[in-house]
Backbone as CSV, one residue per row, in Angstrom:
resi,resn,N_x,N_y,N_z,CA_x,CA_y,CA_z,C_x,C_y,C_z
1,UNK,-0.817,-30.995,0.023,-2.092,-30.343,0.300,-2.658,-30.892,1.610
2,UNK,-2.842,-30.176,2.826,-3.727,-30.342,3.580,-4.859,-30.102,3.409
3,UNK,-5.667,-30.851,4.267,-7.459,-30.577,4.430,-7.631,-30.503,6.257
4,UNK,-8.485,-29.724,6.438,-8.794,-29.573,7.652,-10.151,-29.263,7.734
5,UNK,-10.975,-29.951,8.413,-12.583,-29.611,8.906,-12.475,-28.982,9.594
6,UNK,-13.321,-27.516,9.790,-13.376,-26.601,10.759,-14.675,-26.590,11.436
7,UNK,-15.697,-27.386,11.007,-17.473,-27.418,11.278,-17.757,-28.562,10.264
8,UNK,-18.859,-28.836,10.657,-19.919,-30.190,9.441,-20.105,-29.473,8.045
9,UNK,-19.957,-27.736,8.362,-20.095,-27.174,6.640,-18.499,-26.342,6.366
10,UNK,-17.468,-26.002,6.465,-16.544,-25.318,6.879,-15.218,-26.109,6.723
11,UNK,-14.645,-26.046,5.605,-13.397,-26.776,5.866,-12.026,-25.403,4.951
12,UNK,-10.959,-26.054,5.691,-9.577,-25.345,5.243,-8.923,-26.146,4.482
13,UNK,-8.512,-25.831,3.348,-7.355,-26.623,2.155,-5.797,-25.619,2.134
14,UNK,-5.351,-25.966,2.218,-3.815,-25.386,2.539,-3.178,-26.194,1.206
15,UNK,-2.449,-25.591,0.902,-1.487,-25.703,-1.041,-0.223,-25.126,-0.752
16,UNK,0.804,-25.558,-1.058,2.066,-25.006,-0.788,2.576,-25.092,-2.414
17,UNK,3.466,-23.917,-2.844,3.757,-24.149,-4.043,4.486,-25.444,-4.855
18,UNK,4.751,-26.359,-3.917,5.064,-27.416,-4.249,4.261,-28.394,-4.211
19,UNK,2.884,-28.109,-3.799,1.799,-28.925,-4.461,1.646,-28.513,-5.348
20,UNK,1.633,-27.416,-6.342,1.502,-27.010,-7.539,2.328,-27.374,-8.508
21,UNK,3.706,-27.783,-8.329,4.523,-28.138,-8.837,4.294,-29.499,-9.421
22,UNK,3.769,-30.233,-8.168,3.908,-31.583,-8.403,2.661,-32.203,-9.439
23,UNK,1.575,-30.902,-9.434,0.399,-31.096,-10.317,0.739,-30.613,-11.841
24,UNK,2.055,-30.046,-11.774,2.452,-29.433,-13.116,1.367,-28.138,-13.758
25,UNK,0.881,-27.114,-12.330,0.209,-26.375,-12.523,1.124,-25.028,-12.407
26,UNK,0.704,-24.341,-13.598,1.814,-23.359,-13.683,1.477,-22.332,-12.354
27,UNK,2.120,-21.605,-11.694,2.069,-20.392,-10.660,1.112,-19.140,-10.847
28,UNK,1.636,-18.553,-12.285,0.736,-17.299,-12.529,-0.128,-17.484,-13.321
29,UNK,-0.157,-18.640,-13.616,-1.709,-19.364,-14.183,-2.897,-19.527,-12.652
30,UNK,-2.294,-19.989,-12.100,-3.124,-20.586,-10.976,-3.561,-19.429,-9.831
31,UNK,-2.772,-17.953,-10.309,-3.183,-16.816,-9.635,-3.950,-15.703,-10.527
32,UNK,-3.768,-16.005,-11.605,-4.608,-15.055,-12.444,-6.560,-15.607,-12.687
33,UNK,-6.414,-16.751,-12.866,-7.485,-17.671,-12.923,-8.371,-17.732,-11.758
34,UNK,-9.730,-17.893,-11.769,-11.099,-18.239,-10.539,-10.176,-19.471,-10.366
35,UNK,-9.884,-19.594,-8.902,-9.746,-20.722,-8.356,-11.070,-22.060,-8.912
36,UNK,-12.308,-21.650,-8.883,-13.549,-22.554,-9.135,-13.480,-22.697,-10.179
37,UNK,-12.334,-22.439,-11.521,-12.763,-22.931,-13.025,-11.390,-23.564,-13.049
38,UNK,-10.489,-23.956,-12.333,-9.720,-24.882,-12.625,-9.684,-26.246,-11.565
39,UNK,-8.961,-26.979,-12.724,-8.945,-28.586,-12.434,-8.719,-28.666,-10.425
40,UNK,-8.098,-28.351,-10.453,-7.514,-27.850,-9.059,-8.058,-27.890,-7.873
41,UNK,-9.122,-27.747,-8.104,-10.326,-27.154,-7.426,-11.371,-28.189,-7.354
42,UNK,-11.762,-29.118,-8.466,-12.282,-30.264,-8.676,-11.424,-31.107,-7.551
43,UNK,-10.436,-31.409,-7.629,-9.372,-31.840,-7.032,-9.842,-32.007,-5.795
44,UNK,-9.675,-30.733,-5.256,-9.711,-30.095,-3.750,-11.251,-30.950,-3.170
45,UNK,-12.051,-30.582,-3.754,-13.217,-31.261,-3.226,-13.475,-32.130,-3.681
46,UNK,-12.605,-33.308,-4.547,-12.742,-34.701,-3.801,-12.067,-35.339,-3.325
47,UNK,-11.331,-34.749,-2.826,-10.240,-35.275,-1.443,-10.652,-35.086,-0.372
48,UNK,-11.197,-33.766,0.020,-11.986,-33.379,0.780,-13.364,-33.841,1.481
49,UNK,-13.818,-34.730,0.088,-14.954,-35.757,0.355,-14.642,-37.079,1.094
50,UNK,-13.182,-37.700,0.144,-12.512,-38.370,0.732,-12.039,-38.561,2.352
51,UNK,-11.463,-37.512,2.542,-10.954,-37.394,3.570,-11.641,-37.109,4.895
52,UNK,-13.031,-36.401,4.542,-13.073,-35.395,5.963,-14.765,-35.341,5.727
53,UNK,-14.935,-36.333,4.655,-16.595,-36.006,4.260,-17.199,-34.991,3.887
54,UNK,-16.576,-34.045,3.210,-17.024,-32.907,3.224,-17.643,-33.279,1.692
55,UNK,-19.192,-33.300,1.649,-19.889,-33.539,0.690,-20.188,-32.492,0.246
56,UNK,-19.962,-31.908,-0.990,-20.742,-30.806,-1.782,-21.867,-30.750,-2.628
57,UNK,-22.047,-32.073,-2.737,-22.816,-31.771,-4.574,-24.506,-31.468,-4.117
58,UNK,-24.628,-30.730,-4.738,-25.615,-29.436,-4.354,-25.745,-28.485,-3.787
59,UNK,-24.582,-28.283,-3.326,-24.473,-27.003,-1.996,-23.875,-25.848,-2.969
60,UNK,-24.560,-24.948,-2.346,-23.869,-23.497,-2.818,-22.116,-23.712,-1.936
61,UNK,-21.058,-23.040,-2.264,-19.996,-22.585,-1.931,-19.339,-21.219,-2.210
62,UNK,-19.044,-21.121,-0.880,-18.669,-19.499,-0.439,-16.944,-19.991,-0.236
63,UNK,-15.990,-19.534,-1.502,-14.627,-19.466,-1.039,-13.498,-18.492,-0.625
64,UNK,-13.240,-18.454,0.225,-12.595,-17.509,0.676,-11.029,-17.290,0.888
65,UNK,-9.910,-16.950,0.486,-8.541,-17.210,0.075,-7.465,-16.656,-0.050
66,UNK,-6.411,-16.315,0.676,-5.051,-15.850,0.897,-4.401,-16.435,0.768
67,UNK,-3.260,-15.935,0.189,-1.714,-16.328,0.098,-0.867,-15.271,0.962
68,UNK,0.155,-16.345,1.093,1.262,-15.651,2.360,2.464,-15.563,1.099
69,UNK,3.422,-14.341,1.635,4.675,-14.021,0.474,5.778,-15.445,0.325
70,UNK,5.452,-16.439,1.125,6.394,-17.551,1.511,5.495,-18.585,0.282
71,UNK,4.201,-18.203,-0.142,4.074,-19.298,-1.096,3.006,-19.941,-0.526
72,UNK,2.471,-20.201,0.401,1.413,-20.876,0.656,0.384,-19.723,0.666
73,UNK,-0.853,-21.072,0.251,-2.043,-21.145,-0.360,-3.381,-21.639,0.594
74,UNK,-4.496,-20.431,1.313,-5.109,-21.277,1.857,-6.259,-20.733,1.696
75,UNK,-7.308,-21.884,1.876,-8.828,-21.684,1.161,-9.573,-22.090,2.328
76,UNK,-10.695,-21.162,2.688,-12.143,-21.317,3.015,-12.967,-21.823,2.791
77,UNK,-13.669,-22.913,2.989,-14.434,-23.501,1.774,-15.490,-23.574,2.942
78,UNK,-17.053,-22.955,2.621,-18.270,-22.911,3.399,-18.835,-23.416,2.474
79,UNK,-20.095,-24.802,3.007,-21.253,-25.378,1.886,-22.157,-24.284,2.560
80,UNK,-23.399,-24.226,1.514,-24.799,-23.896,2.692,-25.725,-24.641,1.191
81,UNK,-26.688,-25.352,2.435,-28.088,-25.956,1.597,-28.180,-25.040,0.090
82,UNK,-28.894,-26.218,-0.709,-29.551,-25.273,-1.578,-30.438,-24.833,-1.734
83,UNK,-31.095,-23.756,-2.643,-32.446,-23.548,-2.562,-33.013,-24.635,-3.182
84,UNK,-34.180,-24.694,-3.060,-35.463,-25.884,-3.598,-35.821,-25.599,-4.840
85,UNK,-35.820,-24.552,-5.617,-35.876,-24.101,-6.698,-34.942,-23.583,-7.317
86,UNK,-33.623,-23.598,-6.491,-32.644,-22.827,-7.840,-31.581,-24.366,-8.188
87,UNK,-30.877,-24.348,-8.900,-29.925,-25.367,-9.362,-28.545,-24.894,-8.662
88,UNK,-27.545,-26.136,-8.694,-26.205,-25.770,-7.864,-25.315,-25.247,-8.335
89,UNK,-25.074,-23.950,-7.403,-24.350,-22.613,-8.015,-22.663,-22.322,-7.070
90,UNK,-21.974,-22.052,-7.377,-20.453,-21.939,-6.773,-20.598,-20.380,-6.122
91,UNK,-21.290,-19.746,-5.200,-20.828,-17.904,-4.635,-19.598,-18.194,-4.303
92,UNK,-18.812,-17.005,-5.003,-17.355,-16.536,-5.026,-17.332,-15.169,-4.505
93,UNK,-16.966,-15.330,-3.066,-16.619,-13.868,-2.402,-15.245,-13.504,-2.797
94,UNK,-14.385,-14.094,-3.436,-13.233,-13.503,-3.534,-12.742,-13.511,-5.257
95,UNK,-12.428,-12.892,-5.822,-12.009,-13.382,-7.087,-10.548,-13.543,-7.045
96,UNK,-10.550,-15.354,-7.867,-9.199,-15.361,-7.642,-8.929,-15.674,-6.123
97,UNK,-7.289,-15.413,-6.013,-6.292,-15.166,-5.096,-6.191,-13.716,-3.948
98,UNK,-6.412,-13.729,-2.824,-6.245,-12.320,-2.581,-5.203,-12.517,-1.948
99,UNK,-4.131,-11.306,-2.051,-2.734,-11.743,-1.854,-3.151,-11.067,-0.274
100,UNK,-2.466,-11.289,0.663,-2.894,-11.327,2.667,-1.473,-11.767,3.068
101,UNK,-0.844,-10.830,3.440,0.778,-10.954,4.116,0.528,-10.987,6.028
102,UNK,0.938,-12.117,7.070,1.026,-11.574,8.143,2.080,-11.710,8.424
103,UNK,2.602,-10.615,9.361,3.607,-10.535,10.808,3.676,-11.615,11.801
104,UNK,4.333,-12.525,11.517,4.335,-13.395,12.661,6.000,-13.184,13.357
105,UNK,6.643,-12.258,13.379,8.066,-12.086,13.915,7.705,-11.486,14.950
106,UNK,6.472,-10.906,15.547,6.074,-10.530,17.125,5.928,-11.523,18.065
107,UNK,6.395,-10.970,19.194,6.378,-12.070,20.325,5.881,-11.652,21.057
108,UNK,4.547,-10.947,20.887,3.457,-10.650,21.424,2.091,-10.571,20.774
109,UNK,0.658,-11.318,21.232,-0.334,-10.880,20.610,-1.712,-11.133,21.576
110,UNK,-2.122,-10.272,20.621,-3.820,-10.631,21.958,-4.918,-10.678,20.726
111,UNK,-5.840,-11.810,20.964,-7.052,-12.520,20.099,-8.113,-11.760,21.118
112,UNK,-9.880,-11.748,20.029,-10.682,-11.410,20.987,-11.714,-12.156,20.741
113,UNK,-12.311,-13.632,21.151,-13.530,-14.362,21.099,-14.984,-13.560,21.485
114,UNK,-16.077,-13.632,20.354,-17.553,-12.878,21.165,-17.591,-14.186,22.128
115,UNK,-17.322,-15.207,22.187,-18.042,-15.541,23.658,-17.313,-16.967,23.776
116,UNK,-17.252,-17.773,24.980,-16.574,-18.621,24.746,-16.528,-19.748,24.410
117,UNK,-17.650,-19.755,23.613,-18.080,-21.336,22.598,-16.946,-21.078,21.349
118,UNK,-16.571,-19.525,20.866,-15.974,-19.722,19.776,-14.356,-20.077,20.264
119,UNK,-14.169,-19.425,21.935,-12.742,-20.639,22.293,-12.582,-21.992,21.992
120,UNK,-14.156,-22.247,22.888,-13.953,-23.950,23.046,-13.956,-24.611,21.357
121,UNK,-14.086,-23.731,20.291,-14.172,-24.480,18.818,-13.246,-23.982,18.527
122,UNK,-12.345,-23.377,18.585,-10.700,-22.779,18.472,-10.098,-24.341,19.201
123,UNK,-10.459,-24.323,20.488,-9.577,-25.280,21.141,-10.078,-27.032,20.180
124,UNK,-11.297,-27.354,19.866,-11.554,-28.464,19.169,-10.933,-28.752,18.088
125,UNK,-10.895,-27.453,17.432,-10.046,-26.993,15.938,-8.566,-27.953,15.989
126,UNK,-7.713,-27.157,17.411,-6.997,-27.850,17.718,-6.638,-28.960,17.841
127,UNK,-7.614,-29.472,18.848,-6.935,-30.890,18.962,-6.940,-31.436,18.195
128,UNK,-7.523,-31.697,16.941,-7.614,-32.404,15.885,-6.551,-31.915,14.332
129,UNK,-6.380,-30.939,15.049,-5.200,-30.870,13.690,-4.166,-31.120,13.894
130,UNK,-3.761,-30.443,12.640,-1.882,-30.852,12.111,-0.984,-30.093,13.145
131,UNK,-1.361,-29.301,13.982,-0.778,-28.325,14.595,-0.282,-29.186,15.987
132,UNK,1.189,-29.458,16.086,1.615,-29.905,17.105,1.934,-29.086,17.871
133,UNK,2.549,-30.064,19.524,3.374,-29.204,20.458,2.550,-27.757,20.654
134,UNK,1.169,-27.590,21.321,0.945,-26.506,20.888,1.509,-25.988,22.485
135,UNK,2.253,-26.182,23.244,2.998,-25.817,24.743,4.283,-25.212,24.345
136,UNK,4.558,-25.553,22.883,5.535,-24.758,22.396,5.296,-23.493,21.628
137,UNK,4.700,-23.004,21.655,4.474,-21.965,20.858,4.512,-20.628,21.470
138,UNK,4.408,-20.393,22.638,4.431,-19.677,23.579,4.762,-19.598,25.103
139,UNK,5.550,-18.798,25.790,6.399,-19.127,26.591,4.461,-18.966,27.914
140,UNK,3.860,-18.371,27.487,2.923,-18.279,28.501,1.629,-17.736,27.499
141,UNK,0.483,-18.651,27.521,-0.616,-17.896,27.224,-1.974,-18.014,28.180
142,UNK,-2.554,-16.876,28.274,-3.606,-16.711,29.613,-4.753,-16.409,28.611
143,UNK,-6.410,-16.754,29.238,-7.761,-16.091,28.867,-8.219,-15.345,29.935
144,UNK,-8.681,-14.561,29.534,-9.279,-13.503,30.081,-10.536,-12.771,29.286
145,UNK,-11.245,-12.769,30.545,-12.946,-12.538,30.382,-12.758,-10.857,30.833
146,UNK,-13.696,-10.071,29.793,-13.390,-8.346,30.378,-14.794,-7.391,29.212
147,UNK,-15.599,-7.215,29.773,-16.551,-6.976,29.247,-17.544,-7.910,28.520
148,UNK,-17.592,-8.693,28.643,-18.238,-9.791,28.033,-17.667,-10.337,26.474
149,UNK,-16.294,-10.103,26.762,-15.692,-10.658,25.427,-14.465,-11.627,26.092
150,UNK,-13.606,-12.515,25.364,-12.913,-13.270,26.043,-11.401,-13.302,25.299
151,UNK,-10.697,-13.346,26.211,-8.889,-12.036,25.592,-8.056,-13.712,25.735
152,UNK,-7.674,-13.982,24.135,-6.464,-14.737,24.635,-4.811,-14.159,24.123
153,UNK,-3.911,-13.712,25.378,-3.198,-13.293,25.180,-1.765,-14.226,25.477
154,UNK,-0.632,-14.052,24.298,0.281,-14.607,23.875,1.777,-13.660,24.387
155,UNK,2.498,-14.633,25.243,3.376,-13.651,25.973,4.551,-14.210,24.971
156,UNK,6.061,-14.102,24.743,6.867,-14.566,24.611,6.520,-15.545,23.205
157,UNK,5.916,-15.517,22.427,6.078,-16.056,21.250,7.302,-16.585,20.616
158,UNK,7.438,-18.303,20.533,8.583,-18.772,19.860,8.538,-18.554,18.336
159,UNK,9.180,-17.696,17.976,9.099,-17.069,16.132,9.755,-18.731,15.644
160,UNK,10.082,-19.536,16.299,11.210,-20.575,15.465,9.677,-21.525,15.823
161,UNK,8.599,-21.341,16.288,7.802,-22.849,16.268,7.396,-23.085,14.815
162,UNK,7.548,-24.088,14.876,7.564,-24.896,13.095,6.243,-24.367,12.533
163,UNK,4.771,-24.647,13.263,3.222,-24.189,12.674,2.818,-23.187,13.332
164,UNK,3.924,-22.213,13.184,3.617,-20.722,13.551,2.858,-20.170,12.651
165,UNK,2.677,-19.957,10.988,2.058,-19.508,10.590,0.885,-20.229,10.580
166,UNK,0.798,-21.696,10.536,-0.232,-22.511,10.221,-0.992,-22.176,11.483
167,UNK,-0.708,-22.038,12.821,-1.725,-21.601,13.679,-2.122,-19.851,13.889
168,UNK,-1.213,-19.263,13.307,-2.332,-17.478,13.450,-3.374,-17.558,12.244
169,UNK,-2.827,-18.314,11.231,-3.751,-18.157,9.822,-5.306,-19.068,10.495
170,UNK,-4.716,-19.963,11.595,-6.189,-21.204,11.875,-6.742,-20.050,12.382
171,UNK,-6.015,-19.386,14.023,-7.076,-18.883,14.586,-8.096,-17.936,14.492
172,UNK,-7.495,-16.902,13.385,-8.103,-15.738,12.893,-9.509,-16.339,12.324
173,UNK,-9.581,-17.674,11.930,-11.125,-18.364,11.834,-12.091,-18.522,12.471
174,UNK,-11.596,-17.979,13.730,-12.534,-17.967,15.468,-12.584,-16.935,15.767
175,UNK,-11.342,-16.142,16.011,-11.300,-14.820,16.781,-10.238,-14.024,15.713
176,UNK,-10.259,-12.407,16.418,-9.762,-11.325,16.014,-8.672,-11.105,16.859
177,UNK,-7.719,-10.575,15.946,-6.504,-9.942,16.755,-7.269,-8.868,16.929
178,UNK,-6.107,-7.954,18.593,-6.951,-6.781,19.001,-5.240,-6.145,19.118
179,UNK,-4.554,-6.670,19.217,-3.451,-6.108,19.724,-2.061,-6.540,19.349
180,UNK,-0.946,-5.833,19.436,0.594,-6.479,19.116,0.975,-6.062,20.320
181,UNK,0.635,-5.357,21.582,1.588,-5.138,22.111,1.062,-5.426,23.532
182,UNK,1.506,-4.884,25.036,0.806,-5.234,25.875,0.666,-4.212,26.722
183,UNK,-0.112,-3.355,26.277,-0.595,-2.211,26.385,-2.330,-2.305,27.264
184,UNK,-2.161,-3.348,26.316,-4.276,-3.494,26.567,-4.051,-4.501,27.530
185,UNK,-2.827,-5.625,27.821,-2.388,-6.658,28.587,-2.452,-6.003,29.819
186,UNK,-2.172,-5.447,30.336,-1.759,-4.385,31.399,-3.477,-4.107,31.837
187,UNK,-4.659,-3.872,31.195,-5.985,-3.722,31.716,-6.758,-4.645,31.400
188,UNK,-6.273,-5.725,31.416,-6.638,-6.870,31.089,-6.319,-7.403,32.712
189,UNK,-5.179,-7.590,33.177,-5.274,-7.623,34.396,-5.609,-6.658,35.214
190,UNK,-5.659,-5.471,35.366,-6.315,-4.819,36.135,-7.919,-4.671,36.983
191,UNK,-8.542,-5.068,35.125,-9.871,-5.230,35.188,-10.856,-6.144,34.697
192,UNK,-10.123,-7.442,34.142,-10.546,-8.246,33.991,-10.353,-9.697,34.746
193,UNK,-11.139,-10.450,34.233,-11.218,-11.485,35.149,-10.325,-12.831,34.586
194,UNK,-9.419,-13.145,35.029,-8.588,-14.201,34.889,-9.260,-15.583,34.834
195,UNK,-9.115,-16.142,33.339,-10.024,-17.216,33.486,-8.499,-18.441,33.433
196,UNK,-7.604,-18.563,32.387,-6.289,-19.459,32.910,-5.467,-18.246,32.780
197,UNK,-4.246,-18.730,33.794,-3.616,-17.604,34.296,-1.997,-17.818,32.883
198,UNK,-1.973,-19.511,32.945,-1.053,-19.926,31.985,-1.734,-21.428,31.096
199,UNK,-1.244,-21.357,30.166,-1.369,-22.696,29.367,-2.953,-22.511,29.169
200,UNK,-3.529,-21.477,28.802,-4.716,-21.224,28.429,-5.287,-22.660,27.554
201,UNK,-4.587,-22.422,26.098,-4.745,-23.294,24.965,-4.893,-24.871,25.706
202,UNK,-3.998,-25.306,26.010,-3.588,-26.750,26.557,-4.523,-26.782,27.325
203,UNK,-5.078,-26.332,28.366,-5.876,-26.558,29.024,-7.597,-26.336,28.726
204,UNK,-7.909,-25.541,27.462,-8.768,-25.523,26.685,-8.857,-26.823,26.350
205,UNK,-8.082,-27.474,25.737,-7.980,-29.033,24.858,-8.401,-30.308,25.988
206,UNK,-7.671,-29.748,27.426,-7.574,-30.701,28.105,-9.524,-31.028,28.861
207,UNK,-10.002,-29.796,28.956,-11.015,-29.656,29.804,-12.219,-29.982,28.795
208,UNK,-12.213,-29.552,27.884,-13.429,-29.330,26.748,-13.193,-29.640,25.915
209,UNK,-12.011,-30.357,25.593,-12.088,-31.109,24.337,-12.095,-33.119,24.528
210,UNK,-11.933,-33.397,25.783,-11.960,-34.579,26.363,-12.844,-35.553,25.721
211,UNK,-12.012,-36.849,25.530,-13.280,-37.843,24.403,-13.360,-38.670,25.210
């Protein structure tokens, strides 16, 4: 089981079916069932406390949750204050498991940030996680500013990088895919403004994420 902080309220728990195994938690038990009424879940947030400080007790929680056809398991977990008058309640936007398949065998893609604080917390995201080698993942990636939105586009995608899925599942937490192909790439340079031409990411980390 990984844990990952995404914000001071906002964290990611990642489960691979062989963390389930090793908890002796059955499979179609653990998909038929509210994630929030099993042991599991208790679990999750106090490791989470452990690990990354992520304090709950009193906070409402908003969980949010896909599985990929390969078996992994990954959760949303948002606190927000409580009210002053109500007692501490679990909001469940999702019931259960929602099963969420992606395409990562393209070796092309384009993300779309509203502005570029949610890069520079994409790129923070980064540096601090599990996600290595991120110079490997793509043979070239550029940002680009084009209407007041900000394009990060992925040329040459290595399908063999090891946290290939673990990084489209992170980024979709910041930004939106807009594209598979390079169609929109093509007026992206035409008419937009080239903010890195290559090594977008890396150089996100390097400039604005600096300690």
């Amino acid at each position: 089981m990984k844990i990952e902080k995404l914000t001071d309220n906002k964290i990611r728990i990642i489960i691979s079916t062989e963390d389930l195994k090793e908890k002796n938690i059955d499979l179609h038990t653990f998909m038929a069932e509210a994630i929030e009424s099993q042991t599991i879940f208790l679990e999750m947030l106090n490791q989470a406390e452990k690990e990354v400080g992520f304090v709950t007790k009193g906070c409402k929680l908003l969980i949010e949750a896909f599985s990929s056809m390969d078996g992994i398991f990954v959760f949303t977990i948002t606190k927000y204050a409580p009210d002053v008058e109500s007692s501490p309640t679990i909001k469940k936007k999702l019931v259960g498991v929602r099963r969420k398949t992606s395409n990562f065998s393209r070796a092309f893609a384009i993300y779309s940030f509203l502005d570029i604080e949610e890069f520079f917390k994409f790129c923070e995201f980064l540096s601090s996680s599990s996600i290595s080698n991120i110079s490997k993942l793509a043979k070239k990636v550029s940002l680009y500013l084009y209407k007041n939105t900000y394009y990060l586009v992925f040329n040459d995608i290595n399908t063999e990088y090891p946290d290939l899925k673990h990084f489209f599942s992170s980024i979709s937490e910041f930004g939106k895919i807009v594209s598979g192909n390079n169609v929109f790439e093509r007026k992206l340079i035409e008419h937009g403004t080239i903010i890195f031409k290559k090594n977008a990411l890396s150089n996100g980390i390097k400039y604005f994420c600096a300690k």
